[in-house]
C-alpha positions as CSV (number, residue, x, y, z in Angstrom):
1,X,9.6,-15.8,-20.0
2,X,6.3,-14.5,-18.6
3,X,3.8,-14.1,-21.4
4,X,1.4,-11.6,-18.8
5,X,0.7,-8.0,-19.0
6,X,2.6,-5.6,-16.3
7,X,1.3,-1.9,-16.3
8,X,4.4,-0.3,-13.7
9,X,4.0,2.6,-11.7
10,X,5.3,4.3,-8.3
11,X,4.3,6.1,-5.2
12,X,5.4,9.9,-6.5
13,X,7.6,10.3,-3.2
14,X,9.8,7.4,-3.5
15,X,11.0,9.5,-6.6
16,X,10.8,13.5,-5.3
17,X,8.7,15.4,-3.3
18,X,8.5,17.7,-6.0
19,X,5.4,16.1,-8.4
20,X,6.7,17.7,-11.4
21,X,10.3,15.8,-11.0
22,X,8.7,12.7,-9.8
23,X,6.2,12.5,-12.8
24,X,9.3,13.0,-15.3
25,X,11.1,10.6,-13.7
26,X,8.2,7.9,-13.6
27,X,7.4,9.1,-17.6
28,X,10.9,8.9,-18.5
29,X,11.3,5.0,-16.7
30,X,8.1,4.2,-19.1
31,X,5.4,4.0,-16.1
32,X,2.0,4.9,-17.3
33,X,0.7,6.2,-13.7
34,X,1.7,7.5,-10.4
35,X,0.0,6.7,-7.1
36,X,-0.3,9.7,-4.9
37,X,0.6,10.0,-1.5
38,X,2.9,12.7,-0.4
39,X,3.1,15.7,-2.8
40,X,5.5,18.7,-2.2
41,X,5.6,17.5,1.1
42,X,2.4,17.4,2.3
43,X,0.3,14.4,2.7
44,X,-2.1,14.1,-0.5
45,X,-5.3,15.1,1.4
46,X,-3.9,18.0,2.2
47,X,-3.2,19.9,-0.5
48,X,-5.2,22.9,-1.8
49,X,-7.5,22.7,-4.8
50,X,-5.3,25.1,-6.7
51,X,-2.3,22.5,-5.9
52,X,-4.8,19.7,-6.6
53,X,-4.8,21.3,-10.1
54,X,-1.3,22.1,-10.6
55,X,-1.3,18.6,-9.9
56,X,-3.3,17.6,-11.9
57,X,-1.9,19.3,-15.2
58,X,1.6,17.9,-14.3
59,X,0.1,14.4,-15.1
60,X,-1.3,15.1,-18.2
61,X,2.0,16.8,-18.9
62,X,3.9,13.6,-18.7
63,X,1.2,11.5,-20.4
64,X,0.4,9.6,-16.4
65,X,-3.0,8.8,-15.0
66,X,-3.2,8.2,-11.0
67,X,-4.4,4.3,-10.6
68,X,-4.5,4.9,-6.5
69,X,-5.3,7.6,-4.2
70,X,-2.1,6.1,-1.3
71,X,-3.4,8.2,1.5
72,X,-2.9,7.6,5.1
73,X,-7.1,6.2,5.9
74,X,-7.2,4.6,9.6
75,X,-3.1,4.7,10.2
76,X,-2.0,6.0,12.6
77,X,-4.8,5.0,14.4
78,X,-5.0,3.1,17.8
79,X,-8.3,1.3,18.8
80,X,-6.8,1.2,22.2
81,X,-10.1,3.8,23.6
82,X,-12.7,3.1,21.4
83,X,-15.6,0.9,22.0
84,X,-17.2,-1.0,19.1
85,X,-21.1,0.2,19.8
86,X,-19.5,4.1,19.8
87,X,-16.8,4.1,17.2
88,X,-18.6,5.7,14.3
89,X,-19.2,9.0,17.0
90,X,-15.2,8.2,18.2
91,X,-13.3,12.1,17.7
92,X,-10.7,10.6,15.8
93,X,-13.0,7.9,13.6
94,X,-15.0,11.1,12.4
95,X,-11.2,13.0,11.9
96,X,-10.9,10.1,9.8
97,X,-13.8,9.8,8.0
98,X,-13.7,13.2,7.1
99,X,-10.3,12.6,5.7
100,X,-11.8,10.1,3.4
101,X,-14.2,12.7,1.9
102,X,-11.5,14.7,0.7
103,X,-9.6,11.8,-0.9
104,X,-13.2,10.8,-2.5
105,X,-12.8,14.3,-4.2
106,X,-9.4,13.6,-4.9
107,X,-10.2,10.5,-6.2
108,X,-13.3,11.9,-8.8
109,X,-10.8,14.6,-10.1
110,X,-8.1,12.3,-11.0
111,X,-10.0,9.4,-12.1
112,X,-8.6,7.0,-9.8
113,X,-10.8,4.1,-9.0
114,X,-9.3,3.0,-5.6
115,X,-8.6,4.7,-2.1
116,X,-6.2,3.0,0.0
117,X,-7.0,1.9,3.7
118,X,-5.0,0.2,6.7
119,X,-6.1,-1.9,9.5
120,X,-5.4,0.0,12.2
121,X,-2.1,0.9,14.4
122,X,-1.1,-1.9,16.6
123,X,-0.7,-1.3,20.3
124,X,1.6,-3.9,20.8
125,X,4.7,-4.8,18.5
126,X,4.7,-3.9,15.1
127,X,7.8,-1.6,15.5
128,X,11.3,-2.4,13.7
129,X,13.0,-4.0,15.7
130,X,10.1,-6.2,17.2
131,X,9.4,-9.7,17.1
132,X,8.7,-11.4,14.1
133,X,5.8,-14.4,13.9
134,X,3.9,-16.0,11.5
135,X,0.8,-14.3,12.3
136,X,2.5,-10.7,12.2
137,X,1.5,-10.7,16.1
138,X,-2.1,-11.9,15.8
139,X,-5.4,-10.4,16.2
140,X,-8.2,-10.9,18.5
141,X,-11.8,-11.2,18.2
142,X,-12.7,-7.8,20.1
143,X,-10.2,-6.0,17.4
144,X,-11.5,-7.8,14.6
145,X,-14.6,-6.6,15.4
146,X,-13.8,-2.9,15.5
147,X,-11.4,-2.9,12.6
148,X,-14.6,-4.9,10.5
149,X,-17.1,-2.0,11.6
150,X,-15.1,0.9,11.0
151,X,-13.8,-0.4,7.0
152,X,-17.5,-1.3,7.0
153,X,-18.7,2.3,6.8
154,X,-15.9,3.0,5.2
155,X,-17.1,0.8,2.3
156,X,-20.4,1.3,2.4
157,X,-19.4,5.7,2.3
158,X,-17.2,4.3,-1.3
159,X,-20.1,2.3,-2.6
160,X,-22.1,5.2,-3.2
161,X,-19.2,6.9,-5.0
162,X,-18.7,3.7,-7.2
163,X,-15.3,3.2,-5.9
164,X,-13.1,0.5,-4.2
165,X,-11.3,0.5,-0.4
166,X,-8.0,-1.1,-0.9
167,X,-6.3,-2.4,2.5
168,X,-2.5,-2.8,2.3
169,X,-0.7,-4.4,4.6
170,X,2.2,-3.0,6.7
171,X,3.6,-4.2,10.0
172,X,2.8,-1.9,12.4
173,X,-0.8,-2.6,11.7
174,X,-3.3,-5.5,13.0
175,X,-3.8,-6.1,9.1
176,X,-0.3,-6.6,8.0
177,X,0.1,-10.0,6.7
178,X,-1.8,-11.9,4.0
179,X,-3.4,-14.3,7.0
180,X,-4.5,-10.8,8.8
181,X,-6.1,-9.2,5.6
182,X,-7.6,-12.7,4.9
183,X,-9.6,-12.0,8.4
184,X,-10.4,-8.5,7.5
185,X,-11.9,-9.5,4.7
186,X,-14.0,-12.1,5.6
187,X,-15.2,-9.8,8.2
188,X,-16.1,-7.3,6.5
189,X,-17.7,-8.9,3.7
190,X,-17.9,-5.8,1.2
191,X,-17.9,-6.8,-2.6
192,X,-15.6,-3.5,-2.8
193,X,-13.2,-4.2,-0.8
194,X,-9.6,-5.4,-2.1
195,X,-6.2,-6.0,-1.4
196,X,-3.0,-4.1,-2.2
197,X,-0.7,-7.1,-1.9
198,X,2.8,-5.8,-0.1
199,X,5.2,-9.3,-0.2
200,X,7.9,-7.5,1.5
201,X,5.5,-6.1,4.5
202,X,4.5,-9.4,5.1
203,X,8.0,-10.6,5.4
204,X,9.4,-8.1,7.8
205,X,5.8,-9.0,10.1
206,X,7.3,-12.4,9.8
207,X,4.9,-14.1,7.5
208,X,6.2,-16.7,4.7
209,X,4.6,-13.7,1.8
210,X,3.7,-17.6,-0.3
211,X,1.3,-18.1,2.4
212,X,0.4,-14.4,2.7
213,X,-0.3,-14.3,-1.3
214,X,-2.3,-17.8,-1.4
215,X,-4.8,-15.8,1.5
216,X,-6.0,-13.0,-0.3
217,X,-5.3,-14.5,-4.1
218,X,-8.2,-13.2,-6.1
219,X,-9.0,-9.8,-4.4
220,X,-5.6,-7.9,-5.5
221,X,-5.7,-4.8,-7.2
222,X,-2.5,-3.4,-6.8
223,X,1.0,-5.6,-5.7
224,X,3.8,-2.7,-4.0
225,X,6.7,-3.8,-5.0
226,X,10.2,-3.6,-2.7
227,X,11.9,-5.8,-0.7
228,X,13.4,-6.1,2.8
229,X,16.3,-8.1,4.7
230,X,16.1,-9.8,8.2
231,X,19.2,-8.2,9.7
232,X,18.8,-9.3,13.6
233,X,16.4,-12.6,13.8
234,X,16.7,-12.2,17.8
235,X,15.4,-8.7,17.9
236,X,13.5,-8.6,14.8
237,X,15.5,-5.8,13.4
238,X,15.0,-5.4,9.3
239,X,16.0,-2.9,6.7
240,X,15.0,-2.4,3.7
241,X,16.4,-3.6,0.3
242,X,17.0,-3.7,-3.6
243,X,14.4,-6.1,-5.3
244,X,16.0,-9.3,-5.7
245,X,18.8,-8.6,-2.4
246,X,16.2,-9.2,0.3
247,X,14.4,-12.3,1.6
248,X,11.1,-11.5,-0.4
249,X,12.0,-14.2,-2.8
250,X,10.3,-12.0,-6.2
251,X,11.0,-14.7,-8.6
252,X,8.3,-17.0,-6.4
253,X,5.7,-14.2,-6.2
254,X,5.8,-13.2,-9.7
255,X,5.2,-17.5,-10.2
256,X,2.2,-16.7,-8.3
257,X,1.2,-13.7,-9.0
258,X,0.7,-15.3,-13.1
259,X,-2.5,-15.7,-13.3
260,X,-4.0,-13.0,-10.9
261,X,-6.1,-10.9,-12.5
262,X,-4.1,-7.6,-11.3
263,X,-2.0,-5.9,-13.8
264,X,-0.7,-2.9,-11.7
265,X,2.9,-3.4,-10.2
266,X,4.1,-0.2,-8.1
267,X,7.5,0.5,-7.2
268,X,7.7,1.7,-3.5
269,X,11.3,1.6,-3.1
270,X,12.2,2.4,0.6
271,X,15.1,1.1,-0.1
272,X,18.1,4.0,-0.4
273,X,21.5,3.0,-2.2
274,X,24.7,4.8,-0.8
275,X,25.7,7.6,-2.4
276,X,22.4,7.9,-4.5
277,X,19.2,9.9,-4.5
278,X,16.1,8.5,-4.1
279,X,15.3,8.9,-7.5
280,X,18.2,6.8,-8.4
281,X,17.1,4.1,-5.9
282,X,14.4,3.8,-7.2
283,X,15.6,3.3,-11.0
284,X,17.7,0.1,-9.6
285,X,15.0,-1.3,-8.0
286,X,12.9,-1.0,-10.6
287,X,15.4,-2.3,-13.2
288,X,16.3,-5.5,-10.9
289,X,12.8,-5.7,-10.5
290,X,12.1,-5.6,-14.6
291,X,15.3,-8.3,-14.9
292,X,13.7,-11.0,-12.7
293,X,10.6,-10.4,-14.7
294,X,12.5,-11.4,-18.0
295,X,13.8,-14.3,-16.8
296,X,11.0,-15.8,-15.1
């Protein structure tokens, strides 16, 4: 049995849109914080102050802290019209940008020390169905660039805030596999940027999520945790699963995930059992999730 520490937590929404519910639940299933994303259906940046505090008191209530700010930074975004030597003065860069001010506020008020990025919208593939590869569809240099300069300023706009840009992977981004996020990285070269380490993203890109892990090892701060089945390999089609039904293979990443230094394991279900709720989804995945853990 594994001898490590796991602190659990959850995206709010994959419980309830209503924060109060969702925190209950998440307090009830012994998770000490949320990550927040979509509250009382409205994307976290978006809320008011006076629901910001609302919000606020509803954690406290339920004895929570917020580890993650799980906003939508750079997705959906397509670098399809903007040029690398103009992309700070780009209409939608600066719509983004601006976003990220309010979830550094968000961020100071709830005591959460990282803000979560993507890589950019792909223009090509990334859709479910679409083709699965290795390299979750590849990147070129000219992208690279762009998607280095923008999480650059981004970075640089946190390091004065004290706070830490974490890029998670997803497929319908240029960064969605461990490989991808390995280039970003290297790219962008900022001590505070890190890795929210999604197994089950990279598989349903296409990527073997041992390879994808052994790429970014040593710059996770947060693993999502769901998992996802190949139902078509012609098309590419996938759906998502209960932890421990799907092709993620959990019982090798938590092997590797031993010794990493990250200690926050969030439950992101997606995954929707007939006849249940997604509250009650997410409480099996979870508890599968808790099971493989024990026996490991």
């Amino acid at each position: 049995m594994s001898q490590r520490t796991y602190e659990f937590g959850v995206i709010t929404d994959e419980i309830d849109m209503d924060f109060a519910r969702a925190c209950a639940v998440a307090a009830e299933l012994g998770m000490s914080y949320v990550e927040l994303h979509k509250v009382w259906d409205k994307g976290i940046h978006e809320l008011s102050d006076a629901e910001l505090n609302d919000a606020h008191a509803i954690l406290a209530n339920h004895g929570l802290r917020t580890h993650l700010v799980c906003g939508m930074f750079f997705r959906p975004f397509s670098l399809a019209d903007v040029e690398l030597a103009t992309m700070e003065t780009h209409p939608l860069f600066l719509e983004h940008m601006q976003r990220l001010e309010r979830f550094i506020e968000i961020a100071h008020k709830f005591d959460a020390p990282n803000i979560r990025t993507f890589g950019f919208t792909r223009d090509v593939g990334g859709t479910n169905p679409s083709p699965r590869s290795a390299d979750g569809g590849g990147m070129d240099e000219s992208t690279l660039a762009r998607i280095a300069k923008g999480i650059q300023i981004a970075c640089d706009r946190l390091q004065q805030e004290g706070l830490t840009l974490a890029l998670e992977n997803a497929r319908s981004l240029y960064a969605n596999t461990g490989g991808n996020m390995r280039r970003v990285l290297d790219a962008v070269d900022r001590p505070n940027l890190k890795i929210i380490w999604d197994p089950a993203n990279a598989h349903v890109a296409g990527e073997d999520p041992v390879a994808g892990f052994k790429a970014v090892q040593g710059h996770i701060v947060d693993v999502h945790c769901k998992d996802a089945r190949v139902v078509d390999d012609e098309t590419g089609l996938t759906a998502w699963a209960r932890i421990g039904d799907g092709g993620t293979d959990w019982v090798t990443q938590l092997n590797l995930l031993e010794n990493e230094p990250v200690q926050q394991f969030t439950i992101e279900t997606h995954w929707r059992g007939d006849g249940i709720d997604k509250a009650e989804s997410t409480r099996q995945t979870f508890a599968a999730l808790k099971q493989i853990i024990s026996q490991h």
